[in-house]
C-alpha positions in Angstrom: 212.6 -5.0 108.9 214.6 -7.9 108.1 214.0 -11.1 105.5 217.3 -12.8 104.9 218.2 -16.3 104.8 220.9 -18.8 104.6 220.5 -22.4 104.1 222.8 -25.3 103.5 221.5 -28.4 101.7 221.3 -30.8 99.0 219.6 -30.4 96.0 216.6 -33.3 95.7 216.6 -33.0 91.9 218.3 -31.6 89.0 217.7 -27.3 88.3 215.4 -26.4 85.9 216.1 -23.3 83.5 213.8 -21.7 82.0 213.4 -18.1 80.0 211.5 -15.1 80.7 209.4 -13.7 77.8 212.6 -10.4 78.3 215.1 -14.1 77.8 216.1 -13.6 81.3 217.4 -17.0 83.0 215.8 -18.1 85.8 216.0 -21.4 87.5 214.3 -23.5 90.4 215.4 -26.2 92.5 214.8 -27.8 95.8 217.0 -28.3 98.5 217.1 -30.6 101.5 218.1 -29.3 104.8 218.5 -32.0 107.9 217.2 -30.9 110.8 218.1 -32.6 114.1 215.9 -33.7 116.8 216.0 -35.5 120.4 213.2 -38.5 120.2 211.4 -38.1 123.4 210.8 -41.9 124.3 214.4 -43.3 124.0 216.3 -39.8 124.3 218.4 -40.6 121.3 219.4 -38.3 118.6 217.3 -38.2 115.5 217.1 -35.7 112.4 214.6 -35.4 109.6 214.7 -33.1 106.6 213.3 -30.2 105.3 212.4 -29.3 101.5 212.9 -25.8 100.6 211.9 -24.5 97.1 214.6 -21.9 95.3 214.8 -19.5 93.1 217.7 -18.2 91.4 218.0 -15.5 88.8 220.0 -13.9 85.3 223.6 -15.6 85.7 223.9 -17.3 88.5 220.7 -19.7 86.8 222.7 -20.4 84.4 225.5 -21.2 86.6 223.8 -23.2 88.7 222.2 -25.4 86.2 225.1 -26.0 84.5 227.4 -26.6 87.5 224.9 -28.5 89.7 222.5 -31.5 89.8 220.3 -33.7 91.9 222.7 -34.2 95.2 225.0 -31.2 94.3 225.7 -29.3 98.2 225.0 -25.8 97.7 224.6 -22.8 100.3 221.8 -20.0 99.6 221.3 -16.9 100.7 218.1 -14.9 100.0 214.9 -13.8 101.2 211.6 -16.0 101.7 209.2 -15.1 99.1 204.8 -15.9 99.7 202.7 -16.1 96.3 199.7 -17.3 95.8 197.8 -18.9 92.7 193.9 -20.2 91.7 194.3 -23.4 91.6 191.7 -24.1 89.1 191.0 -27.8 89.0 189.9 -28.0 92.5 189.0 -23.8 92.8 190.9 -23.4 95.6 193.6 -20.4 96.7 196.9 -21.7 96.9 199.6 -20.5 98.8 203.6 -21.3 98.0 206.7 -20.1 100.3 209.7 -19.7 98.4 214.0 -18.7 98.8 214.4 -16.2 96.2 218.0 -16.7 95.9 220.4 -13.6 96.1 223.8 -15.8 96.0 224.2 -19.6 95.9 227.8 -21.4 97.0 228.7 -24.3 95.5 230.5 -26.7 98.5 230.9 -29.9 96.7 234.5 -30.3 95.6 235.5 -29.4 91.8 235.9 -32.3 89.9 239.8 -33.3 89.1 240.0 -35.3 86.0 243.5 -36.7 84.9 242.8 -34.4 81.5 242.5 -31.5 84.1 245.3 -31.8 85.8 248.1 -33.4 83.3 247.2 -29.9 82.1 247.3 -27.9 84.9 251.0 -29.5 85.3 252.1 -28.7 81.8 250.9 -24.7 82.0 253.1 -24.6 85.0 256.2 -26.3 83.5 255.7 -24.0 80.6 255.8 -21.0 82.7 258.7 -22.3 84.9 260.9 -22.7 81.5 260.2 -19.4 80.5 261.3 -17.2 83.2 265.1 -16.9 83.1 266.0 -15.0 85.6 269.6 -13.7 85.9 270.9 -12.9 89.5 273.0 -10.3 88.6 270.0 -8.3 87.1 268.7 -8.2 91.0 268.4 -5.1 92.6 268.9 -6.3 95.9 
């Protein structure tokens, strides 16, 4: 038996962390996914979306509510989850369909602030002045 699935999308609003009574992380987003169609009076190309509740557990929760938000791309990979609950203002048996995340891929770039990088630049002049390297010490 197999249950295994990979999505790519956009998340329709920012993660939500929350603690298990054992303070284990876990967080829950949604994710939009486009899905193309062919209109069948004109012929033309179309797409609507679909809305996909996740799941995420321990560190990557944390990770992705601290690296993502509402519109952050992400890729997730898991398995489709069925629970059901008493929904007990109307007394009715509800049913919810869930990705229970194994791994989730950032794909939006990392952001490059001047900060970032005038520091980048300096750790690698700093390690280019402090090799001195003396060609007759080469082996070869």
């Amino acid at each position: 038996m197999l249950n295994k699935v990979v999505m790519i999308g956009r998340m329709t609003r920012d993660p939500e962390l929350r603690f298990t009574a054992n303070n284990i992380p876990v967080a829950s987003f949604t994710i939009a996914v486009n899905r193309p169609f062919a209109s069948s009076s004109q012929g033309q190309g179309e797409s609507t979306a679909d809305f996909f509740n996740c799941t995420v557990w321990r560190k990557s929760a944390e990770n992705v509510s601290k690296y993502c938000n509402k519109g952050s791309l992400v890729a997730v990979e898991g398995r489709l989850q069925t629970r059901d609950y008493m929904d007990e203002k109307n007394n009715v048996k509800r049913y919810v369909t869930e990705i229970v995340c194994d791994q989730v891929v950032f794909l939006d770039p990392k952001p490059q602030s001047d900060n970032y990088q005038s520091q980048d630049k300096t750790k690698r002049d700093e390690a280019d002045t402090q090799i001195d390297i003396i060609e007759d010490d080469l082996p070869f």
